[in-house]
Each structure stands twice: as structure tokens, then as C-alpha cells.
C-alpha positions in Angstrom: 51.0 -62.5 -2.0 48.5 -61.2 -4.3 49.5 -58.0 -6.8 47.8 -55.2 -5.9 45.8 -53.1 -8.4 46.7 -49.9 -9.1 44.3 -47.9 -7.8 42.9 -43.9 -9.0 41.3 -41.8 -6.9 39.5 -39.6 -9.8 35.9 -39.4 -10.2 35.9 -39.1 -13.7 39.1 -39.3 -15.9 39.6 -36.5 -18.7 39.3 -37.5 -21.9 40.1 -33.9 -24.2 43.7 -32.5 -24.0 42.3 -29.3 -21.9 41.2 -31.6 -18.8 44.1 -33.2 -19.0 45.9 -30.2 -18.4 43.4 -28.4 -15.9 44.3 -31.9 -14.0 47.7 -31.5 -13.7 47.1 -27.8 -13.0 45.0 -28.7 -9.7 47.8 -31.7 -8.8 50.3 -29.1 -8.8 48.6 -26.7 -6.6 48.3 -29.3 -4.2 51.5 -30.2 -4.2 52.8 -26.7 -3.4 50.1 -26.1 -1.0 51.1 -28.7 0.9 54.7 -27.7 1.3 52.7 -24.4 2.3 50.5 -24.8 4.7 50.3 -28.7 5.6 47.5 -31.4 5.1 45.1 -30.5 7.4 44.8 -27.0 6.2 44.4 -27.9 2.7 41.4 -26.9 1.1 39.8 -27.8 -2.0 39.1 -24.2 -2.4 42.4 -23.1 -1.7 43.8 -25.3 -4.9 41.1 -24.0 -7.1 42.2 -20.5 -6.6 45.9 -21.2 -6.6 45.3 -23.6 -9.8 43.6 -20.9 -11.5 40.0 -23.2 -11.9 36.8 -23.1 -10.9 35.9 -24.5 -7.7 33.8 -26.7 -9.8 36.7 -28.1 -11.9 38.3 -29.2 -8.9 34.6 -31.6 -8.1 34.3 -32.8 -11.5 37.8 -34.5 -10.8 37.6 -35.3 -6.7 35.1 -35.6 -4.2 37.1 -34.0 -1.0 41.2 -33.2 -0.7 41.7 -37.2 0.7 41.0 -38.1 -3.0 43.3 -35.5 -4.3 45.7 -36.0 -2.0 45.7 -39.7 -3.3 45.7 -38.6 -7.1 48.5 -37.1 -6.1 50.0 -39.9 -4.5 49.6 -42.4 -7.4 51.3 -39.5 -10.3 54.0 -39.7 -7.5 54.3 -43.2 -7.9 54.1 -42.7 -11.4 57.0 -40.0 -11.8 59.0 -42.4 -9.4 58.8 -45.3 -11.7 59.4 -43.5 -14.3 63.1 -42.2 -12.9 64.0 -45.5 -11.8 63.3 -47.0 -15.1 65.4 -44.1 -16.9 68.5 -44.8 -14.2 68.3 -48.6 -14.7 68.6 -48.1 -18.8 71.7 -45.6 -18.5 72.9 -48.4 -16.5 72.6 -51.0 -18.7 72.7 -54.2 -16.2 76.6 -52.3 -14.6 76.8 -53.0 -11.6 74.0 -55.9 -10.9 71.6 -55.6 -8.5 73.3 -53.8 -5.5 73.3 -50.6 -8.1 69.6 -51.3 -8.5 69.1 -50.8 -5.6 71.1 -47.6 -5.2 68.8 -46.0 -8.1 65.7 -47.0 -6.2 66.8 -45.6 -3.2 68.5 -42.3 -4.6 65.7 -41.6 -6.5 63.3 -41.5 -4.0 65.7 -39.5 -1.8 66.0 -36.9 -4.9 61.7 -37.0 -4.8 62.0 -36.4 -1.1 64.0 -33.5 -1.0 63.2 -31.8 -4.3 59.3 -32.4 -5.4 56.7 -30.6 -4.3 54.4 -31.7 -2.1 56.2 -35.4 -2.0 58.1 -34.9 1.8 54.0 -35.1 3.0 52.2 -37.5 1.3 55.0 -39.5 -1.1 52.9 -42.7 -2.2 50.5 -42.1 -0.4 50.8 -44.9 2.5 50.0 -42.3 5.4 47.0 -40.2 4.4 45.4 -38.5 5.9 48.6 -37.1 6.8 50.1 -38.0 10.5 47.0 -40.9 10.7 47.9 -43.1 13.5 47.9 -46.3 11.4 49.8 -46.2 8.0 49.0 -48.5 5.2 51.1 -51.2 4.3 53.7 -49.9 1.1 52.2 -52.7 -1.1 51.6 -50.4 -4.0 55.2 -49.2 -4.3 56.7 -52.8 -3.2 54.1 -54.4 -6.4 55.6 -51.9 -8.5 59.2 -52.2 -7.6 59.4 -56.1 -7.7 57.4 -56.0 -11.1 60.6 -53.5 -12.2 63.6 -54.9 -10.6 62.9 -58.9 -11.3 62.5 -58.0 -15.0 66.1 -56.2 -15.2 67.3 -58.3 -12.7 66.0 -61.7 -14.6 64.3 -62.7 -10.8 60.8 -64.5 -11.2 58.6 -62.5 -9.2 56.9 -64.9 -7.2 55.7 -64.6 -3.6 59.0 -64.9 -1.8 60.7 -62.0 -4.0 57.4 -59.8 -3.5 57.4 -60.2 0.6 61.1 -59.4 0.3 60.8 -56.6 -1.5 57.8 -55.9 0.9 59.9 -56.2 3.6 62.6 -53.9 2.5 60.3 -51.4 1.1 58.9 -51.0 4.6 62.1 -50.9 6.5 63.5 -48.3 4.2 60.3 -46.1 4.2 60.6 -46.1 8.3 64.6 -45.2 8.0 64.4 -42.8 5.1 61.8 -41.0 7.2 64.1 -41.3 10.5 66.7 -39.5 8.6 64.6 -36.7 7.5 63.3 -36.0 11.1 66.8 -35.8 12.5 67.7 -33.3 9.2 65.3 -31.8 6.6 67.5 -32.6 4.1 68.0 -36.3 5.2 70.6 -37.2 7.6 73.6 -38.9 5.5 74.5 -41.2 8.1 71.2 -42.9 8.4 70.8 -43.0 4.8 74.1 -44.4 4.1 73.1 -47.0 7.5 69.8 -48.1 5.2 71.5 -48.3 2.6 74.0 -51.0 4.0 70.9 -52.6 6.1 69.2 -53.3 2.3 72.4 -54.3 0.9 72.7 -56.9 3.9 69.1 -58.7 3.3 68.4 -58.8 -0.1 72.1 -60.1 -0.7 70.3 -63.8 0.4 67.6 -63.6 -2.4 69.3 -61.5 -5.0 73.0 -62.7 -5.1 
């Protein structure tokens, strides 16, 4: 199993501190506007306004709200690494890699409930919002085994990557079970996942 390339959805990428900033301005408007009102009544026009920019800033970056939806995707994929990576180095290898684990899984539970826009579109495997087929997690699953098998001294070959595949998927489906039954994620369910991942990844990892 092949990595897969990390992917951007901007048309053109800013260069000057400004853009940078109008950028983040627009991703954030979509985020809340999401919470807000829900994919399909996103607008492009309706983040311009609410991010304070031009209709015309919002083009220069993203040809429709699919491709900004994705942008905003991949900065949540982004911010998600970025937390795991922190909780693994206050960790400092305690607790092997059933703690790993734990920080992977709490953190995106913490993203879940608390940023904005992330309880829609997460890493972007099911956009257009409630689309009948999903994509597969492969981004997140490339980005986790390239993570966990360096603290966790693992060579990431193909086995590790379809296991971490494998459990990426299975905990995407029940972390999403236990948000239907409560909006603030059933703690029975999780705590059920989090005993399910324990259970297979103790053949490869222990």
C-alpha cells in the first residue's frame, strides 16, 4: 500500500503575510458556518461576508465551497497532527503504545466536540457532506502510521499501514456511532472503541 500524497485544494497558495491571513480568515468562516447552517447551505458568498473579504478573495483561493470545504479538511488534518505530536512528547514513550493510541483517539474526540466546523467535514473523507459513498481514511491512516511507527520504533511497511488503515476506519465508523446516539459522544461506545483498538493492534504492536 502506496503513501498517499497530501493533497491541497487551493488554487493558488499565498505567498505575502496578508493572504496568509485573509486565508485563514475565510477557513474560519467556514468552519462556523458550518456549525451554522450545514453543508449544503453553505455559500461562498455567505463566508466572504462573514470573513469580512471580498467575494473575490474568496476565488483567488477556491473554485466552489467543495474545494474549501476540503482546505478545510486538510488544516484539520494538519491541527490534528499537530496535537497528537505535542501529547506524544509530554509523554515521553510512558506508557508504550496502548497510551498512543489513547492520544490519537482523545484528541480527535476533543476536535469533535470542540472545533468548529470539524463535527461535519473532520478530514474530509465524506464531502460533499452526507454523500452516499465516503472515501476511504487513507490520508489520516498515511499520516498516523508515518507518526506512531517513528515513536513507536515500528517500520512502516505495508502490513502496519493496512492495520492502521483498518483501525482508522473502524474507529471513524464508531466514533461517529457514538456521536449520533449523543452530541457529545456517547462514553460507552467510545470507551467500547477504545477496547476494540486496544484488542487488534495488540497482535502487531505488542
Amino acid at each position: 500500500m502506496k503513501p498517499v500524497p497530501h493533497a491541497t485544494s487551493l488554487r493558488r497558495a499565498p505567498v505575502q503575510r496578508r493572504s496568509a491571513e485573509r486565508l485563514t480568515r475565510i477557513l474560519d468562516a467556514c468552519a462556523d458556518l458550518l456549525d451554522e447552517v450545514g453543508y449544503d447551505a453553505l455559500s461562498t458568498r455567505a463566508v466572504a461576508l462573514r470573513a469580512g473579504v471580498p467575494i473575490g478573495s474568496v476565488y483567488r483561493f477556491f473554485g466552489n465551497k467543495r474545494a474549501m470545504a476540503d482546505a478545510l479538511a486538510e488544516r484539520n488534518l494538519e491541527r490534528y497532527t499537530e496535537r497528537v505530536t505535542r501529547r506524544l512528547a509530554r509523554a515521553e514513550g510512558e506508557g508504550g503504545w496502548r497510551a498512543a493510541v489513547d492520544a490519537v483517539l482523545d484528541e480527535y474526540l476533543d476536535m469533535k466536540r470542540t472545533a468548529p466546523g470539524f463535527s461535519l467535514v473532520d478530514f474530509g473523507n465524506q464531502i460533499p457532506v452526507g454523500a452516499r459513498h465516503a472515501e476511504p481514511n487513507h490520508r489520516v491512516a498515511e499520516r498516523l502510521t508515518d507518526l506512531l511507527s517513528a515513536y513507536l520504533d515500528h517500520e512502516p511497511d505495508e502490513d502496519l499501514r493496512r492495520t492502521f488503515l483498518v483501525a482508522v476506519e473502524t474507529a471513524d465508523t464508531l466514533v461517529h456511532l457514538a456521536f449520533r446516539v449523543d452530541p457529545q459522544g456517547d462514553e460507552k461506545i467510545i470507551e467500547e472503541t477504545r477496547v476494540l483498538l486496544r484488542a487488534y493492534l495488540v497482535r502487531v504492536l505488542d
